[in-house]
C-alpha positions in Angstrom: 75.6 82.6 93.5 78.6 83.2 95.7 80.4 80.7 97.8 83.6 81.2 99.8 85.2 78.8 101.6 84.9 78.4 105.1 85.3 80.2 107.5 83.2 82.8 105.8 81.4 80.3 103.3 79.0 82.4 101.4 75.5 80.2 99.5 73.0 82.4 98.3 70.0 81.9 96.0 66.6 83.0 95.1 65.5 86.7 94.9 63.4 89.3 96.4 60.5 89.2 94.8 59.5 85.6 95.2 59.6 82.8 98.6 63.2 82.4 98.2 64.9 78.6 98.5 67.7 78.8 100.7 71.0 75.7 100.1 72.7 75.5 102.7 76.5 76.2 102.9 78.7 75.7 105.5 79.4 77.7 107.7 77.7 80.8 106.6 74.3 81.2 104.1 73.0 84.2 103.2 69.4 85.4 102.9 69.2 87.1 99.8 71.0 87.0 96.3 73.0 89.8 95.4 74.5 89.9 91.9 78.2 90.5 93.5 81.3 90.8 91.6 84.5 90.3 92.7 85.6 93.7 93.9 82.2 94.0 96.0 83.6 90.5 97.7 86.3 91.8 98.3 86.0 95.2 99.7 83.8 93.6 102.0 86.4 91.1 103.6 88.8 94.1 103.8 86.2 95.7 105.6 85.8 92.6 108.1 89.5 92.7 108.4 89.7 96.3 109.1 86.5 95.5 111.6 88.5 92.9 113.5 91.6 95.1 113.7 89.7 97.7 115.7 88.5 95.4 118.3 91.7 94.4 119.2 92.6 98.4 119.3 89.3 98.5 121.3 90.5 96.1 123.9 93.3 97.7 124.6 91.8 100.9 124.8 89.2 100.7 126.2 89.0 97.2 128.5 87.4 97.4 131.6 86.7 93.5 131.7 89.8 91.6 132.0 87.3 88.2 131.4 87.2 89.6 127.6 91.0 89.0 127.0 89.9 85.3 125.8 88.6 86.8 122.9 90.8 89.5 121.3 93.1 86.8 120.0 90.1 85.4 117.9 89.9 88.6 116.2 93.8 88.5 115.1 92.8 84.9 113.8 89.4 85.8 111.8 91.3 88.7 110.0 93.6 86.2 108.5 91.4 83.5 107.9 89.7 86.9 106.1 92.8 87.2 103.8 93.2 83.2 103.3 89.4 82.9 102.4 89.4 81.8 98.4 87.8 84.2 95.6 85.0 82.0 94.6 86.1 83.1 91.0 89.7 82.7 90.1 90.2 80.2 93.3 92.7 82.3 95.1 93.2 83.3 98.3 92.6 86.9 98.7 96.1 87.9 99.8 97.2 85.6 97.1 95.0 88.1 94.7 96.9 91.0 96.6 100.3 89.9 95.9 100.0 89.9 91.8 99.5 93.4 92.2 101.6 94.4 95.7 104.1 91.9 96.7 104.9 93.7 99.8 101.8 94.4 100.6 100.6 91.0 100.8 103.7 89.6 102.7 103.3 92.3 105.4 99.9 91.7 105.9 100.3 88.3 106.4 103.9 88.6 108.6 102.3 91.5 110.6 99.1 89.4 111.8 101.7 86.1 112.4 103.9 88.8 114.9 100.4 91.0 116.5 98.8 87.2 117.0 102.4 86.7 118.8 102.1 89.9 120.8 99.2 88.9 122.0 99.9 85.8 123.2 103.1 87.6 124.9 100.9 89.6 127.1 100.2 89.2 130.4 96.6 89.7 130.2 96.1 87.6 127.4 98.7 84.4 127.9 97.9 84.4 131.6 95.4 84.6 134.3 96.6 87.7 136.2 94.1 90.0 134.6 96.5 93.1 134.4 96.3 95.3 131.4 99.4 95.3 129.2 101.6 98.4 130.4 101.5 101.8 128.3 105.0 100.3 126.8 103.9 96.9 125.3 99.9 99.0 124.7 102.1 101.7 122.3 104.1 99.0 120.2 100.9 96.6 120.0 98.8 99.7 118.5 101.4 100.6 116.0 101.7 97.6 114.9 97.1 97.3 114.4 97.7 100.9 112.6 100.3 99.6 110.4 98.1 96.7 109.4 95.1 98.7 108.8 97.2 101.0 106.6 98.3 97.9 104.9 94.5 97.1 104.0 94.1 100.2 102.9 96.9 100.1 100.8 95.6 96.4 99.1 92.4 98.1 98.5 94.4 100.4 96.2 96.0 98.2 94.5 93.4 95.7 93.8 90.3 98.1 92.6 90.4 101.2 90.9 89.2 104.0 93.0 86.1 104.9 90.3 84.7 101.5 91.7 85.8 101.9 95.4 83.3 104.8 95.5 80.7 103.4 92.8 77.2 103.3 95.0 76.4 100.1 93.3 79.2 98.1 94.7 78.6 99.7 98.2 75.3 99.0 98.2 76.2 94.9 97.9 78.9 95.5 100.5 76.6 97.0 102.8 74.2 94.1 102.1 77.2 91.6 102.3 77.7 93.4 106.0 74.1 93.1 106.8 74.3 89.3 106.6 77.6 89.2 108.7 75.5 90.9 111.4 72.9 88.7 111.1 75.0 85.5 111.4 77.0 87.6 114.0 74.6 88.1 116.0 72.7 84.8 115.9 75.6 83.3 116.9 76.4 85.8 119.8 72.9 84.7 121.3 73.5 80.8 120.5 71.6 80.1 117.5 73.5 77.6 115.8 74.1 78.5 111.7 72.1 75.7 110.7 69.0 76.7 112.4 70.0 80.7 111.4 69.5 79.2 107.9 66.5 77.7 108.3 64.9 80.5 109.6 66.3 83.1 106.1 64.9 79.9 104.2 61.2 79.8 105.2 61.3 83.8 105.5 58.9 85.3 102.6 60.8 88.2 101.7 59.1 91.0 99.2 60.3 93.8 98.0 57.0 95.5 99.4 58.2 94.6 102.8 60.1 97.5 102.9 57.1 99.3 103.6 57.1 97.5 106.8 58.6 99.5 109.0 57.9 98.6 112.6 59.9 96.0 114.1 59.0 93.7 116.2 59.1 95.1 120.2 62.2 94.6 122.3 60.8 92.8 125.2 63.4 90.7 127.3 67.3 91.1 126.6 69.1 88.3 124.8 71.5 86.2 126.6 75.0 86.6 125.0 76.6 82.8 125.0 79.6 83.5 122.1 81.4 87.1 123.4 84.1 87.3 120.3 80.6 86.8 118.2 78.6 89.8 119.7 81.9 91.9 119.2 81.4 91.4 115.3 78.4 92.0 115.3 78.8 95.4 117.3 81.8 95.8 114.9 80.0 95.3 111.6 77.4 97.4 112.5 80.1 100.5 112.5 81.4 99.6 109.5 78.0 99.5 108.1 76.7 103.0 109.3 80.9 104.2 107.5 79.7 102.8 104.2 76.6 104.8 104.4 78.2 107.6 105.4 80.9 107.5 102.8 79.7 105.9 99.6 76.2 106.2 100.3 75.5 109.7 101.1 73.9 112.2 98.1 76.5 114.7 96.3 73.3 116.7 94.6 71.7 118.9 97.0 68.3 118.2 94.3 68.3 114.4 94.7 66.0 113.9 97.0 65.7 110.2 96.8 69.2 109.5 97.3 69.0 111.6 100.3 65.7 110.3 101.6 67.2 106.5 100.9 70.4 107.6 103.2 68.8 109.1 106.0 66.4 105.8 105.6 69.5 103.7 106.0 70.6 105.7 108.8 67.6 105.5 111.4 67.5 101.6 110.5 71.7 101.2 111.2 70.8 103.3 114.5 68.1 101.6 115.7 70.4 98.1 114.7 73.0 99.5 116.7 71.0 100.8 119.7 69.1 97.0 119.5 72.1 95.1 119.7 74.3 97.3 122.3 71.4 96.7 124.6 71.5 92.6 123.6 68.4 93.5 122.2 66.4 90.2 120.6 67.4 88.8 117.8 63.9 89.0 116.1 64.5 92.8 116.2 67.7 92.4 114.2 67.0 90.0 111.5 63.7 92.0 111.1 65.7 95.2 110.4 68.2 93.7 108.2 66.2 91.6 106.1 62.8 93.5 106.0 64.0 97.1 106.5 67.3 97.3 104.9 67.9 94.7 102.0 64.7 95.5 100.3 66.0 99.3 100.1 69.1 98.6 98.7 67.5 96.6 96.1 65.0 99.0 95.2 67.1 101.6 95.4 70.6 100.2 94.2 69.1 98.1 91.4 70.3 94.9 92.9 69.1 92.2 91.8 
């Protein structure tokens, strides 16, 4: 059982193989237990933060809606509460965790998303209602300062977990499955489903490990009305970062194991279809079918999670 606090308060109970009973946490529960150690926890928050980074570097790429700028300063705010969340475990904040082994580290991390959060709320399209982009000047010095940070998170994750279990399959598999559920709550949210009721609905869900052989999802008729924009982003975000962990950590290195490679190309058409479901504001009986019928049941059989 795994519980952070909020915002990214983590309850989850039960197993696959059985009607689960769900407790509910606030404000996030998750579906389906995981047996999760610490590093798993937190390679996944560094992943979040390194999620929410790039959609700030996305906005100011790439904007073509000046009505988004209300939300790119959420994302500078979620990737610290990220690094303030508490390890369930010891009772520390992440960064806090950090710091014993990098100082620095965890001082820039925290000082450099204090001055971006600043930045942003020094720009023209964010702090006002002119709707101009910022100018190539103030675009440059914003976007070195999101590389630095994501260099910085790079740089915890080497100094927190040794690189054999960075790239141990096991522990990706639970991030992935840890991303999975932040897409679903993501997502729910995006479309107005409050947590509660998301919870509910994981709760009276009979999941099976034989599920997995349940492959078609349920069709895409009307498109979902998006009601929480910096919410959809996370999920869009997540979803990326999900399809990288497959494609990283998840992928075969014997040209002979053919299960490993039929299991990634598995979790490949499932993460594209995911994606393609929820760029289109597909419905979200589409995604929480493919997350918690198609994909979690093949990491556990696959991954040995239990």
């Amino acid at each position: 059982m795994i519980k952070t606090n909020p915002p990214f308060e983590i309850l989850i109970v039960g197993t696959m193989s059985i009607l689960m009973t769900l407790i509910v946490a606030f404000p996030y529960v998750y579906g389906h237990t995981f047996s999760q150690n610490e590093n798993s926890l937190f390679l996944t928050r560094m992943g979040q933060a390194h999620a929410q980074l790039d959609l700030v570097g996305d906005f100011l790429s790439n904007n073509t809606n000046p009505d988004n700028t209300k939300s790119v300063l959420s994302h500078v705010i979620q990737a610290k509460a990220l690094l303030n969340a508490k390890d369930p475990v010891n009772n520390f904040t992440w960064n806090q965790e950090i710091g014993e082994r990098n100082q620095r580290v965890a001082a820039d991390l925290i000082r450099g998303l204090n001055n971006l959060q600043v930045s942003l709320n020094h720009d023209p399209s964010i702090s006002s209602s002119s709707k101009q982009l910022p100018g190539n000047s103030e675009t440059s010095l914003i976007k070195d300062k999101i590389d630095r940070l994501s260099g910085l998170l790079d740089e915890a994750v080497s100094a927190r977990v040794v690189k054999d279990e960075v790239n141990n399959s096991t522990n990706q598999a639970i991030v992935l499955a840890n991303m999975g559920n932040e897409i679903f709550y993501s997502y729910g949210q995006a479309v107005g489903i409050p947590y509660t009721k998301l919870a509910n609905m994981v709760a009276t869900m009979k999941l099976n490990a034989n599920n997995s052989n349940n492959n078609k999802a349920p069709a895409m008729t009307n498109k979902a009305n998006i009601v929480n924009e910096s919410q959809y982003e996370n999920a869009k975000a997540y979803v990326k970062q999900a399809q990288e962990i497959v494609s990283k950590y998840l992928k075969s290195s014997a040209s002979n194991n053919n299960a490993a490679l039929d299991t990634q190309l598995q979790l490949n058409k499932i993460l594209s279809q995911l994606k393609k479901t929820i760029d289109n504001r597909g419905q979200f009986s589409t995604v929480m079918h493919l997350i918690h019928m198609q994909i979690h049941p093949r990491l556990i059989a696959n991954y040995k999670i239990s």
